[in-house]
Structure formats: structure tokens, C-alpha cells
FITI-743069 format. One record per residue: x, y, z of N, C-alpha, C, O in turn; residue number from 1; residue in one letter. Coordinates in Angstrom, 3 decimals. Example, Ala and Ser with C-alpha at 12.3 -4.5 7.8 and 13.67 -1.06 7.14 Angstrom:
REM residues 2
{{13.190 -5.690 7.800} {12.300 -4.500 7.800} {13.200 -3.300 7.800} {14.236 -3.319 8.465} 1 A}
{{12.850 -2.250 7.080} {13.670 -1.060 7.140} {12.900 0.030 7.870} {13.409 1.138 8.039} 2 S}
REM end
This chain:
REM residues 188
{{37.556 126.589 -32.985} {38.809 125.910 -32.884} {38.646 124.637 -32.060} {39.125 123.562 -32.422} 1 X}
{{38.057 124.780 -31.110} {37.428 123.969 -30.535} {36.827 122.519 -30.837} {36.872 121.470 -30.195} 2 X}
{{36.288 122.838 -31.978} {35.443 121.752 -32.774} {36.160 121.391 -33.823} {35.586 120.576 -34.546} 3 X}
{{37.377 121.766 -34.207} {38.456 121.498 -35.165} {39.463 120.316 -34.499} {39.950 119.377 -35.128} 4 X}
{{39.648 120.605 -33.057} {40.701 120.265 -32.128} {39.646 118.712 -31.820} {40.348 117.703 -31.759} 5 X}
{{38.396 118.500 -31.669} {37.648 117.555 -31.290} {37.555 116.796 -32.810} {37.746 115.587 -32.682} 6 X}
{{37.415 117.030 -33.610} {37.279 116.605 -34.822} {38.801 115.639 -35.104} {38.871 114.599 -35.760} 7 X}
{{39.926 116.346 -34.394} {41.279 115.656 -35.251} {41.105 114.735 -34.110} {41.191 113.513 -34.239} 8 X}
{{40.823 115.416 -32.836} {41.014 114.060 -31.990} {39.923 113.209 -32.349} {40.053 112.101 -31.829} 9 X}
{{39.006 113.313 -32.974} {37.887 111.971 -33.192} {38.610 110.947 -34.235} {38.485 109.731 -34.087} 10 X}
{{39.138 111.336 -34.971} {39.564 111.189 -36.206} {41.076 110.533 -35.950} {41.598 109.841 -36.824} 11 X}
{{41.690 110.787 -34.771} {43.174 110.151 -34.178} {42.120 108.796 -33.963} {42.213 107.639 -34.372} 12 X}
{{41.406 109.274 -33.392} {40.974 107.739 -32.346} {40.428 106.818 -33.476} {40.836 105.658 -33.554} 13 X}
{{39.777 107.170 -34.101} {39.161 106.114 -35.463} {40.771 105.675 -36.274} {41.079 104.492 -36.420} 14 X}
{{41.618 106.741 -36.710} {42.784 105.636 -36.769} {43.632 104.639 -36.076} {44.161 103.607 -36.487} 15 X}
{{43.621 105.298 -34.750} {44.201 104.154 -33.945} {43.368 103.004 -33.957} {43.832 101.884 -34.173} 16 X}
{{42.011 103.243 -33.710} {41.295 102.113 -33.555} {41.547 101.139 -35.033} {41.773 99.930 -35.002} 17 X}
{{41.464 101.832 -36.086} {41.500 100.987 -37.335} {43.022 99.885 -37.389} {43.094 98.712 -37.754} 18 X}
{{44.036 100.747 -36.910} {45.373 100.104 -36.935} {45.357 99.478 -35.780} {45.793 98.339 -35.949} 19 X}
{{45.150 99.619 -35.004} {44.516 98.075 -33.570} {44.120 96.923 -34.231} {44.663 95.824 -34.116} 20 X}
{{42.677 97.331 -35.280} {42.136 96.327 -35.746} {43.025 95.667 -36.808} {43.097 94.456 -37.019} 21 X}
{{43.585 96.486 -37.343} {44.443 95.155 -38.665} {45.954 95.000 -37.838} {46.855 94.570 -38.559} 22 X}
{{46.246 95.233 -36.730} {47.314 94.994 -36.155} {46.663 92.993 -35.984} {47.160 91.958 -36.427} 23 X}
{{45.366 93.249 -35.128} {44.904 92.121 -34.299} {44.467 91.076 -35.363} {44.341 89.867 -35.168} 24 X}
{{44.225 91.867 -36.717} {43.582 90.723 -37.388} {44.711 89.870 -38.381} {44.491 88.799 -38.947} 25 X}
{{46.195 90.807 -38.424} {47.227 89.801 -39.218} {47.688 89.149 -37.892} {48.261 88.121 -38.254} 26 X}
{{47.729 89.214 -36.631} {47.901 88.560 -35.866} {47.295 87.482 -35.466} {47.784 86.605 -34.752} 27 X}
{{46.028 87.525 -35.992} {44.971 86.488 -35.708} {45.635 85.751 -37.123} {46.193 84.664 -36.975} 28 X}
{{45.576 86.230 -38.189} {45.755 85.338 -39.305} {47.227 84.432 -39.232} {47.354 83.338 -39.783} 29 X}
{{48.394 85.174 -38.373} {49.539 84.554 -38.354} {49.341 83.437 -36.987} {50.033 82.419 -37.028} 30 X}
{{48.635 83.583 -36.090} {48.325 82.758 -35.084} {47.869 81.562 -35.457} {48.330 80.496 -35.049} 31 X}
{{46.649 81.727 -36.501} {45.894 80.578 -37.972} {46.492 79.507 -37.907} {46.376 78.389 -37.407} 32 X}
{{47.566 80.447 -38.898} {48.181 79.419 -39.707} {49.272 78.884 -38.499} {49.462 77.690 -38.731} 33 X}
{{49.815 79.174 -37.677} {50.730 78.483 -36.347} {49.864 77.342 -35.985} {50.174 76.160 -36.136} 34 X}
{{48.415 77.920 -35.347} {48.061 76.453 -35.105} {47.990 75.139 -36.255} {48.496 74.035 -36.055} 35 X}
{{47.404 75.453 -37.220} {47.681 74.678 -38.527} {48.572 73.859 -39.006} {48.490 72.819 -39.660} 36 X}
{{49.939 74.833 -38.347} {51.182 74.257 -38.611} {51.470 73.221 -37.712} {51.817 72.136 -38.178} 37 X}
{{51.359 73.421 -36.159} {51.268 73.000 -34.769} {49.977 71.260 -35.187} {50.358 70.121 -34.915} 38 X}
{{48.928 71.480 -35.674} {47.910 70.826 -35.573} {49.166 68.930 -36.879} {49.523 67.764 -36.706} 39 X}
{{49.203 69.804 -37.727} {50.035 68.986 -38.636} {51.285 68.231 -37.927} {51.367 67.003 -37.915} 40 X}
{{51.977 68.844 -37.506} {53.246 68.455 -36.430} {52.187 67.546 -35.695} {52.066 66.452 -36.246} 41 X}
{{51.746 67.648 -35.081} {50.570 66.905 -33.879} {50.515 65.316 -34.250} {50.910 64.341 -33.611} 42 X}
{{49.833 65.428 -35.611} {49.611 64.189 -36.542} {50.685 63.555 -36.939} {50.711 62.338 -36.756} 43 X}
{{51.717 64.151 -37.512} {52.978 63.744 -37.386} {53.549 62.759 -36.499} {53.891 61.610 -36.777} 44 X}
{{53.607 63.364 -35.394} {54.214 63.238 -34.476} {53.219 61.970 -34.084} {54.106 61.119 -34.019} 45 X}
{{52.035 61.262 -33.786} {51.518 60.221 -33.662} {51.223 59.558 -34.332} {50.687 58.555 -33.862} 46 X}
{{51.336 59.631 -35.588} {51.846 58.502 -36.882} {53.525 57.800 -36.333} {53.925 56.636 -36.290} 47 X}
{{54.142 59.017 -35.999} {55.812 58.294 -36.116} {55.214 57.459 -34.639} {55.472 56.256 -34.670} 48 X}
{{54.690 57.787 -33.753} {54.621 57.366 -32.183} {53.778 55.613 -32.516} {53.914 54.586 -31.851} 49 X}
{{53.129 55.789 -33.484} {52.736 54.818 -33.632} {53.504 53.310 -34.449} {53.353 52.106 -34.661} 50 X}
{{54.482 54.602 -34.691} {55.151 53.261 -35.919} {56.441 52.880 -34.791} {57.123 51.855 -34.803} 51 X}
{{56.522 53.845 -33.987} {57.590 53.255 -33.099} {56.922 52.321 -32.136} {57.697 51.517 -31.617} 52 X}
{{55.862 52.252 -31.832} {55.721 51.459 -30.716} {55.156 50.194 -31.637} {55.013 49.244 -30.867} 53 X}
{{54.761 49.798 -33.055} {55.137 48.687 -33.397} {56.531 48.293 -34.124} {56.668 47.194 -34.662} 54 X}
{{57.299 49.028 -34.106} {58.681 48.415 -34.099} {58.963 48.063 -32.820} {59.248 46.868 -32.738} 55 X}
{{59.001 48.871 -31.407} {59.414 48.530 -30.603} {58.457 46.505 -30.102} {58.585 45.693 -29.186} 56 X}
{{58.042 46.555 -30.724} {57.238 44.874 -30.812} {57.974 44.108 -32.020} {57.870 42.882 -32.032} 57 X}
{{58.590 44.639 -32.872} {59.143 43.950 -33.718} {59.873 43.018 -33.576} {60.924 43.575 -33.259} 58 X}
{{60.164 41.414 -33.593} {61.071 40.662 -33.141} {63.077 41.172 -33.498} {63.659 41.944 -34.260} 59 X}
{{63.376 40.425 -32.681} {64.918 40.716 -32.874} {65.509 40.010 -33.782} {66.272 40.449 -34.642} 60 X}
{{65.232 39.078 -33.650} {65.513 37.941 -35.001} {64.322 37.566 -35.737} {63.181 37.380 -35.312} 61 X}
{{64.793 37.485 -36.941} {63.963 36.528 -37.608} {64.624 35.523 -38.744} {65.478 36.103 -39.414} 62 X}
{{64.478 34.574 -38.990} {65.131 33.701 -39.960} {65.616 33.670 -41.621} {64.867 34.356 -42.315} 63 X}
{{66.059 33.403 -41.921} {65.830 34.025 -43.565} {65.095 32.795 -44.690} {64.583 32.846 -45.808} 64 X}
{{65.342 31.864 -43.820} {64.381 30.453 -44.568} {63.634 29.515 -43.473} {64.081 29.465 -42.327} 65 X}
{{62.725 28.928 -43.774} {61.678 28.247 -43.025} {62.523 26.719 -42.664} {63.136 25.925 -43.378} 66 X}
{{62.277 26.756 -41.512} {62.676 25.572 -40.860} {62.266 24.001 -41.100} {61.168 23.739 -40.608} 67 X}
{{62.792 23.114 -41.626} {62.018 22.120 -41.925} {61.637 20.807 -40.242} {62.114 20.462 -39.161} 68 X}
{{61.004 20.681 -40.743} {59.939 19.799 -39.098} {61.158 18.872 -38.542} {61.293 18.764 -37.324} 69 X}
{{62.058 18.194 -39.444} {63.221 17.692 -38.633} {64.045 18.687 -38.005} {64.374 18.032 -37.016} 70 X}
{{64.505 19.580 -37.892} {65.237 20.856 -37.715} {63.856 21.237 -36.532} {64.343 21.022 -35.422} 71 X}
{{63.089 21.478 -36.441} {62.382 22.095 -35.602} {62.353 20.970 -34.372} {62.320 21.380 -33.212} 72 X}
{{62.365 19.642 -34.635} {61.507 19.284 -33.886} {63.048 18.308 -32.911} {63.029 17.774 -31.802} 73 X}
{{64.121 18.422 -33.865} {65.603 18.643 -32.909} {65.120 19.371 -32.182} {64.478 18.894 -31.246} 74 X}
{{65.221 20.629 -32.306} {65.699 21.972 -31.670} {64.997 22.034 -30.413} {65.584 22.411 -29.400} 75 X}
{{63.362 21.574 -30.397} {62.570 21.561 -29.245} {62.775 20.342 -28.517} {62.564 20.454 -27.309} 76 X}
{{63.247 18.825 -29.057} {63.802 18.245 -28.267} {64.979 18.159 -27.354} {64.982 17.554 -26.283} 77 X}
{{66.039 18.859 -27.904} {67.403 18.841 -27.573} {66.905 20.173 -26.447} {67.188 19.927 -25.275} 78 X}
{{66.267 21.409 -26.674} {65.881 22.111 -25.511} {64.908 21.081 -24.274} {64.951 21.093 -23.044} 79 X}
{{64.408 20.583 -24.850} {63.614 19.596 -23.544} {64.621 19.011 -22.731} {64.624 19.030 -21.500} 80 X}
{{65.509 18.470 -23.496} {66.930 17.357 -22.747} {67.226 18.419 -21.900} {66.609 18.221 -20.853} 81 X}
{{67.918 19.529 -21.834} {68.445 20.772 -20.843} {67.365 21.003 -19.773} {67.647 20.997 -18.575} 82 X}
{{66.189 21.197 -20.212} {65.248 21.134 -19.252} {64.966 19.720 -18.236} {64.456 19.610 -17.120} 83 X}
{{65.499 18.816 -19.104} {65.377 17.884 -18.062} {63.847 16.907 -18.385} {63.496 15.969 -17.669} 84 X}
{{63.226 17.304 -19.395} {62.055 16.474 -19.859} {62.348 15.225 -20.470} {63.290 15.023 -21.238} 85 X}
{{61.654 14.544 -20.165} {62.089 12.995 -21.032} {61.443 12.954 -22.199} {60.398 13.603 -22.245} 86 X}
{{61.885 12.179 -23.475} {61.760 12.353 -25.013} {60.041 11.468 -24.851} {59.193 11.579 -25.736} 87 X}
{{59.843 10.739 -23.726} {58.440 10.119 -23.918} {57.255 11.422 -23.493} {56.092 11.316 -23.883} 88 X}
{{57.661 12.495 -22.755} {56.445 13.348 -22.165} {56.201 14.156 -23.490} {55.123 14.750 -23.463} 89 X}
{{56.899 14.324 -24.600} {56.857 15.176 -25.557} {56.114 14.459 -26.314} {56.730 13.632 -26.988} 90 X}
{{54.300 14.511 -26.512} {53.637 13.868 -26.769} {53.435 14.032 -28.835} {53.287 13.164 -29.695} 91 X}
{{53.523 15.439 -28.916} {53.272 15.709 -30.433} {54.138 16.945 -30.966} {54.150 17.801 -30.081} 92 X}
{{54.667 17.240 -31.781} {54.957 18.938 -32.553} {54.468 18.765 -33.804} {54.615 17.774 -34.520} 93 X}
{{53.710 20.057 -34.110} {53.003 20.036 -35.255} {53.326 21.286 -35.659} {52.951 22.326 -35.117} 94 X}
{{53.943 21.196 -36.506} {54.431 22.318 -37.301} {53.165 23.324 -37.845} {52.410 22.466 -38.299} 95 X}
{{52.604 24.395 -38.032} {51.489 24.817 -38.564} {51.356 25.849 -39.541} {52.347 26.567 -39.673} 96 X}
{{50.456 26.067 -40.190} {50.632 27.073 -41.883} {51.001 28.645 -40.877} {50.555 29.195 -39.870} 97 X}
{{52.060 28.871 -41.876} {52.614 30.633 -41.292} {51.830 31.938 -41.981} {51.724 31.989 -43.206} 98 X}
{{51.371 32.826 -41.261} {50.909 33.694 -41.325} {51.902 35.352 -41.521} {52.653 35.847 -40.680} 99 X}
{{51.621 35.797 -42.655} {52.418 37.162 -42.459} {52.263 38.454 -41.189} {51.243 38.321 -40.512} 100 X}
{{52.630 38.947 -41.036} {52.204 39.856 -39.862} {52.064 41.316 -40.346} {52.958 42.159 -40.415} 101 X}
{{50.532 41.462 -40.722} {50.711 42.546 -41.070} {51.036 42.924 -42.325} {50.550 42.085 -43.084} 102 X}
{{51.842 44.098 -43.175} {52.213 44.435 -44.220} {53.206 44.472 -44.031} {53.762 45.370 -44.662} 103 X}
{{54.024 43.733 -43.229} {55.401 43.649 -43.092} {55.886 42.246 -44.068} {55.201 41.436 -44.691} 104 X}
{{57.150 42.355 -43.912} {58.097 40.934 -44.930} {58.306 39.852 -43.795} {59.138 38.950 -43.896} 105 X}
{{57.387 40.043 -42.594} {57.658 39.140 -41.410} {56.365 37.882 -42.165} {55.237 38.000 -42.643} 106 X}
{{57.172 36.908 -41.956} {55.830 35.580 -41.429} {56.355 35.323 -40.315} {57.423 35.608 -39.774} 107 X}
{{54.712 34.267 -39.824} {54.929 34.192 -38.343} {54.599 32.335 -38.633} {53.603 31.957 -39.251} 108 X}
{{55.467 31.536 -38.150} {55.170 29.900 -38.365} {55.184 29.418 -36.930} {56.140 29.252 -36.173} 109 X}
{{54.043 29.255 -36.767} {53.516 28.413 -35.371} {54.022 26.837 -35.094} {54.208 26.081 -36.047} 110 X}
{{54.174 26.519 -34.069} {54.170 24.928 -33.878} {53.527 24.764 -33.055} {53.587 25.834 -32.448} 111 X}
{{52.543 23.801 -32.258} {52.114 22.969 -31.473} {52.855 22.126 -30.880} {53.408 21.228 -31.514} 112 X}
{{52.986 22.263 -29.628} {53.663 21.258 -28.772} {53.140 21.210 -27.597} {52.885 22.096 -26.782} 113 X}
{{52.932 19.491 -27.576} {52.369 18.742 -26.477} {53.113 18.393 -25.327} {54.132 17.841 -25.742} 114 X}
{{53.123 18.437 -24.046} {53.833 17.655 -23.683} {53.133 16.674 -22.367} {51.927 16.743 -22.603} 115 X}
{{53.260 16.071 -21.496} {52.496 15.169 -20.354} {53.585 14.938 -19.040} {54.785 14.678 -18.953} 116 X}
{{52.949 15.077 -18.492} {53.679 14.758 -17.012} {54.864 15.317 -16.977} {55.758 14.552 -17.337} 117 X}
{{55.266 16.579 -16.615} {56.345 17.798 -16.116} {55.800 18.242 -15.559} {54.599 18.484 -15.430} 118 X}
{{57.243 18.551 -14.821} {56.811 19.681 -13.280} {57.100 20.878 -14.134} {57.656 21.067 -15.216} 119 X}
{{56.243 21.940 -12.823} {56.212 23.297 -13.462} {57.238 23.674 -13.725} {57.355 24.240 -14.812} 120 X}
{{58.826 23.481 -12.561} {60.134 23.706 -13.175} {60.427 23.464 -14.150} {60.888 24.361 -14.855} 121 X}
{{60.298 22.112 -14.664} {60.885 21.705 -16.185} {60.535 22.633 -17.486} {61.180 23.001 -18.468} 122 X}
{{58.881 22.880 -16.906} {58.218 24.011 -18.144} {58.661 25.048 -18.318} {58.888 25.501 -19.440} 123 X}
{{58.935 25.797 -16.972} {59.773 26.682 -17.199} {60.817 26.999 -17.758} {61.098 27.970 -18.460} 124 X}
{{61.594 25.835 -17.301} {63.014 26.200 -17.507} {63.308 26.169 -19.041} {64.106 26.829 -19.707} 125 X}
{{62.129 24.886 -19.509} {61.939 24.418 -21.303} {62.049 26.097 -21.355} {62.989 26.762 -21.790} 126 X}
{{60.648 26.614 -20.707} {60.444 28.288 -21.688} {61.566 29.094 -21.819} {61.902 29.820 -22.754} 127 X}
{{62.182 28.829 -20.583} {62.781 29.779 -20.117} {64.697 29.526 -21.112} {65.661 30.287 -21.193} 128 X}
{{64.468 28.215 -21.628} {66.250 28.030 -22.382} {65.609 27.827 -24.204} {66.143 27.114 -25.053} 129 X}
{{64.585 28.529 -24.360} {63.996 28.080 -25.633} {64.093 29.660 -26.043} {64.811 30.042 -26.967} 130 X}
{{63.338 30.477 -25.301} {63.778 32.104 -25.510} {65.216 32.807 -25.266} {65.606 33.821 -25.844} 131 X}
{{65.838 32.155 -24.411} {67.381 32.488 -24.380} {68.394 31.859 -25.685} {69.466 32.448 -25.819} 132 X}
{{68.131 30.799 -26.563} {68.985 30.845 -27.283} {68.692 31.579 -28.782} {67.677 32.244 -28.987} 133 X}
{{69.393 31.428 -29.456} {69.737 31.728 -31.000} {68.096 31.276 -31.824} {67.690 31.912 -32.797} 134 X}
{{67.666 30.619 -31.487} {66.714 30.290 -32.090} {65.533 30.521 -33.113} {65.053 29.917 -34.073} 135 X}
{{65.287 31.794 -32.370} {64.106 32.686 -32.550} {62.795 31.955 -31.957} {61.862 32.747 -31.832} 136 X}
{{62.499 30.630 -31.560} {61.451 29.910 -31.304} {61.281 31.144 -29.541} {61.975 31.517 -28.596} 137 X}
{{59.837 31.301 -30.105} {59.096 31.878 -28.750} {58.049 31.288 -28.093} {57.545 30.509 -28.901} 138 X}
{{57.345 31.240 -26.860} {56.178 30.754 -26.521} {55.380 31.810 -26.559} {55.629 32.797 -25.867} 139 X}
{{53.786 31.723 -27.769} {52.763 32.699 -27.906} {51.974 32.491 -27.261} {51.363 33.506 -26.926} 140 X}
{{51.466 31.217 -26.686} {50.717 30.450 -26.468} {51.260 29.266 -25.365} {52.274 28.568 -25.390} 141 X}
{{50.265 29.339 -24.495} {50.687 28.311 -23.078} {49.326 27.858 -22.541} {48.549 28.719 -22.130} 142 X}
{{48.933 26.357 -22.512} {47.257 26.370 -21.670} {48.337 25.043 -20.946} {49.223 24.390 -21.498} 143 X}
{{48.047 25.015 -20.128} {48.311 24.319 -18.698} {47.070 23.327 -17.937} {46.139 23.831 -17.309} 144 X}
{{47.223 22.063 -18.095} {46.051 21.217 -17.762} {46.539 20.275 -15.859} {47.392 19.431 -15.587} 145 X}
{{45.801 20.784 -15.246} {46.136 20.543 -13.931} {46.179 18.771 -13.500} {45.148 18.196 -13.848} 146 X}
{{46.940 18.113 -12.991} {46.665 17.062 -12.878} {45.702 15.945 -12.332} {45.866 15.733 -11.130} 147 X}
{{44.677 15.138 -12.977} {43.759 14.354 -12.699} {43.861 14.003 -10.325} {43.210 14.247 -9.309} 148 X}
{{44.962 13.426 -10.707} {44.974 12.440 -9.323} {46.087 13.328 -8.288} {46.958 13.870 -8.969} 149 X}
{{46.255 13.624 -6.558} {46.754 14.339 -6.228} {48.291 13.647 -5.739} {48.524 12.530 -5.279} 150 X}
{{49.097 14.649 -6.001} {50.874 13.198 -5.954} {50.460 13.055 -4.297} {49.563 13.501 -3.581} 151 X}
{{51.734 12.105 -4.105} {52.153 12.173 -2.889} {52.627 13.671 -1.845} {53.177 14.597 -2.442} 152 X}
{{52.459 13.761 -0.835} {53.431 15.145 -0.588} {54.656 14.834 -0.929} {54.853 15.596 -1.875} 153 X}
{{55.507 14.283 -0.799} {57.148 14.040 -1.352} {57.131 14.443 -2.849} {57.750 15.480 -3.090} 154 X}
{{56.687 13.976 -3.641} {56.719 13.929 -5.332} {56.170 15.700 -5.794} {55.983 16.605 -4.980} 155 X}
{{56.036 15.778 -7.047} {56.149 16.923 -7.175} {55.079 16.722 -7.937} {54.715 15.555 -8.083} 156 X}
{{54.228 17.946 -8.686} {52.824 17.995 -9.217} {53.245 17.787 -11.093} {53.993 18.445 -11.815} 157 X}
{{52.412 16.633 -11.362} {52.796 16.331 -13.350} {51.299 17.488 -13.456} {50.226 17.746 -12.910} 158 X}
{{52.043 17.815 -14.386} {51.601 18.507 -15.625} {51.225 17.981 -16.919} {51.835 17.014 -17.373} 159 X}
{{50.077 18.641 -17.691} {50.154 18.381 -19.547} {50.328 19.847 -19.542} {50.013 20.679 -18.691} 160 X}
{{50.835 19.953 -20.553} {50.887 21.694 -21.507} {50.713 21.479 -22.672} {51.351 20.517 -23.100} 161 X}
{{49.867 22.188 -23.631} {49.985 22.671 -24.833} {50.441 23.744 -24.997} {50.074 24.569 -24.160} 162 X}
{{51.516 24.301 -26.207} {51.764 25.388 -25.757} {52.059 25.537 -27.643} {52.244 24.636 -28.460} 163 X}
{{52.005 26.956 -27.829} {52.520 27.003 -29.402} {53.858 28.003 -29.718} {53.909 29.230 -29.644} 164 X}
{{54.398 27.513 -29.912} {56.014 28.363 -30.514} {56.023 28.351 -31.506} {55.825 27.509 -32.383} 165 X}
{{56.424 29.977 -31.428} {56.413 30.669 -32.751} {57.801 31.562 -32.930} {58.316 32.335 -32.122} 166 X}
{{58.393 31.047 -34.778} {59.451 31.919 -35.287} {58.954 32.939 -36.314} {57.753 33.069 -36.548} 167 X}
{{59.667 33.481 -36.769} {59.604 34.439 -37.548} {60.541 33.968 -38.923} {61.594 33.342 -38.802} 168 X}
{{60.084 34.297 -39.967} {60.861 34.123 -41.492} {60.798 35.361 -41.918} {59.804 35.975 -41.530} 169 X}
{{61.675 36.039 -42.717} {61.671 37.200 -43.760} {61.653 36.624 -44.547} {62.454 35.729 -44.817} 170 X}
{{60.422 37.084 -45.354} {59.656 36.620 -46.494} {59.178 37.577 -47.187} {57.952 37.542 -47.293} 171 X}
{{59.878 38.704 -47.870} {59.581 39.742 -48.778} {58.901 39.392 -50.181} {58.954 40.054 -51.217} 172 X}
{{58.416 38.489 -50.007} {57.794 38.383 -51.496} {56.088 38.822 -51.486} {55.299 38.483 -52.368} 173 X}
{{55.843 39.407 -50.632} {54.751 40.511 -50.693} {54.780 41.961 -49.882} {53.776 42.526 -49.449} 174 X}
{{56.297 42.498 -49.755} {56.661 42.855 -49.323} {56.180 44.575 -49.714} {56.417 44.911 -50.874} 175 X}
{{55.335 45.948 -48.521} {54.897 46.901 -48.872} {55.701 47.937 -49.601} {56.569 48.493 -48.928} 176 X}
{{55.588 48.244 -50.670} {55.758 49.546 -51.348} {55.900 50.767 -50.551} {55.135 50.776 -49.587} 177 X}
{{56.849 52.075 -50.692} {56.957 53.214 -50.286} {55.006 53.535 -49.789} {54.459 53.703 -48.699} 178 X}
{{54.605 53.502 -50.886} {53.218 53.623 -51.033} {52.237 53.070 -50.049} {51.131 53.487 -49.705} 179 X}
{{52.930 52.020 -49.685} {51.895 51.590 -48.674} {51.051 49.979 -49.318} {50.574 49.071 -48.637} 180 X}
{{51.109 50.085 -50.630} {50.811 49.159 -51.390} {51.563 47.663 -51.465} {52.779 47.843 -51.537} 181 X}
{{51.267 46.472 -51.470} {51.817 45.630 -51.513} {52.134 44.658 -53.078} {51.299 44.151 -53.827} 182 X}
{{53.436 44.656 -53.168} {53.957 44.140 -54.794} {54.340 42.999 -54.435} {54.484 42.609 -53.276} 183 X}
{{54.587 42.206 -55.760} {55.155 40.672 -55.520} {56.264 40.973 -55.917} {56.428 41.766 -56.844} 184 X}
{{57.317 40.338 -55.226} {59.015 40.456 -55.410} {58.795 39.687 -56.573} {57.974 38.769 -56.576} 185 X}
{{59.768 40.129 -58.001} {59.821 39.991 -59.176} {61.066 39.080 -59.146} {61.236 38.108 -59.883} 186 X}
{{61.704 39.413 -58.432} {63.141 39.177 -58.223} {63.460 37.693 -58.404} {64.232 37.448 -59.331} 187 X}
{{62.865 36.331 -57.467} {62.982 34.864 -57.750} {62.612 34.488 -59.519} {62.662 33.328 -59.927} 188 X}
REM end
């Protein structure tokens, strides 16, 4: 009886042990597929992280037609007048070929602008009432050339700057597909 009673108990324990094991192994298999699921979310989740932090760079404005060089080159003068620059220190604006940004419907149209003998205030303040209005004109670009000869102490320090301002146009005519692919607007 003895060896009957050892036998069922051997035989309990090999089932428990067996139902342990497929307890642990659909648990392992449902754990699997969680991380799997978890791993996907992951990727997800830094695709969108990525697309937000180049929107969050995305300009606020952008134009819906390209500015012509009289219109531009008002706009940076009449901001110089507020700044207080005289129409002779504004040596050149050169309008320059626009670049799309990316696979976006953004172009980006550069200008060149020169200017000679301003104080650092004036530059500023140029930068500083050129990004505050309606405009969309930004400064991308600023090189700062220190002056040759040293002023008086009374007088204040001239400046040259080159500097390049840049707008933005929506220009969907290579504008990306759901797909990712880029089509020509059919539409004009």
C-alpha cells in the first residue's frame, strides 16, 4: 500500500510539475507578444516625437506668393528707417534662388543684405522690428565685420553686417503624398 500511496504521490508531483510548466510557458508566450506589442508602441511613439519636434520648428507664417525684389527691398528699407539706419549704409539686397525645405510645401527664399557703418543698437533693433512684424522676413544668417579704425570715446562703434533673411512661400507643387512620395500638383 505503501508503494501505491508513493506511486500516486510521484505521479501528483509530475502533474503539478507539468501544469507549472504550461502555466509558465502560456505566460511566457503572453508576456512575448506584450513586449512586441510594447516594442511597436515604442517606435510609434518616436516617429510621432520626431514629427513633433519638426513641426515644433515649423515657421508660423508663411506666404502664399513670392515676393517681388521691389516689395522686399521696401519692406527691409522702411524696417531700417524705424531702426534708425540711413538709406546710404544699406549697401546691397540680393534677393536669392529659394530652396524647398525638405518634403514639405515650404520654400525657403533667402536675401542678402549688406549694410556699413551701424551701431550694434541699430542692428539690433533692425533684427529685432524685422521679426516682430507681419512679415515673415527672419535673420538665418548674421557675420558682423568689426571696425577698421578705433571711434572716439564719445561716438559709438560703426559696424558692416552681412546678414541673410529668410521667408517662407507655400509652394505645394511638389507637395508629399500620404505615401511619403512626392507628386506634381496637377491642379495649375
Amino acid at each position: 500500500m505503501r508503494k501505491l500511496q508513493s506511486g500516486w504521490l510521484i505521479v501528483a508531483c509530475y502533474g503539478g510539475l507539468a501544469a507549472l510548466l504550461a502555466a509558465s510557458g502560456f505566460r511566457l508566450v503572453h508576456n512575448r507578444s506584450a513586449a512586441y506589442a510594447a516594442q511597436k508602441n515604442l517606435e510609434d511613439c518616436r516617429q510621432l516625437a520626431a514629427q513633433i519636434d519638426v513641426l515644433k520648428g515649423a515657421p508660423a507664417q508663411a506666404s502664399l506668393e513670392q515676393r517681388t525684389q521691389k516689395d522686399l527691398s521696401r519692406k527691409i528699407e522702411q524696417t531700417a528707417q524705424i531702426a534708425e539706419i540711413p538709406a546710404s549704409a544699406i549697401i546691397s539686397i540680393s534677393p536669392q534662388a529659394g530652396r524647398r525645405l525638405g518634403t514639405s510645401a515650404l520654400s525657403a527664399l533667402p536675401t542678402n543684405l549688406q549694410v556699413r557703418d551701424v551701431s550694434l543698437k541699430q542692428l539690433v533693433r533692425f533684427l529685432v522690428e524685422l521679426s516682430a512684424d507681419d512679415s515673415g522676413l527672419q535673420a538665418t544668417s548674421l557675420r558682423l565685420t568689426a571696425p577698421r579704425t578705433v571711434p572716439p570715446k564719445e561716438a559709438e562703434e560703426r559696424w558692416s553686417a552681412e546678414m541673410v533673411l529668410t521667408y517662407l512661400v507655400f509652394s505645394p507643387e511638389y507637395a508629399p503624398t500620404h505615401s511619403g512620395e512626392s507628386r506634381k500638383d496637377v491642379s495649375k
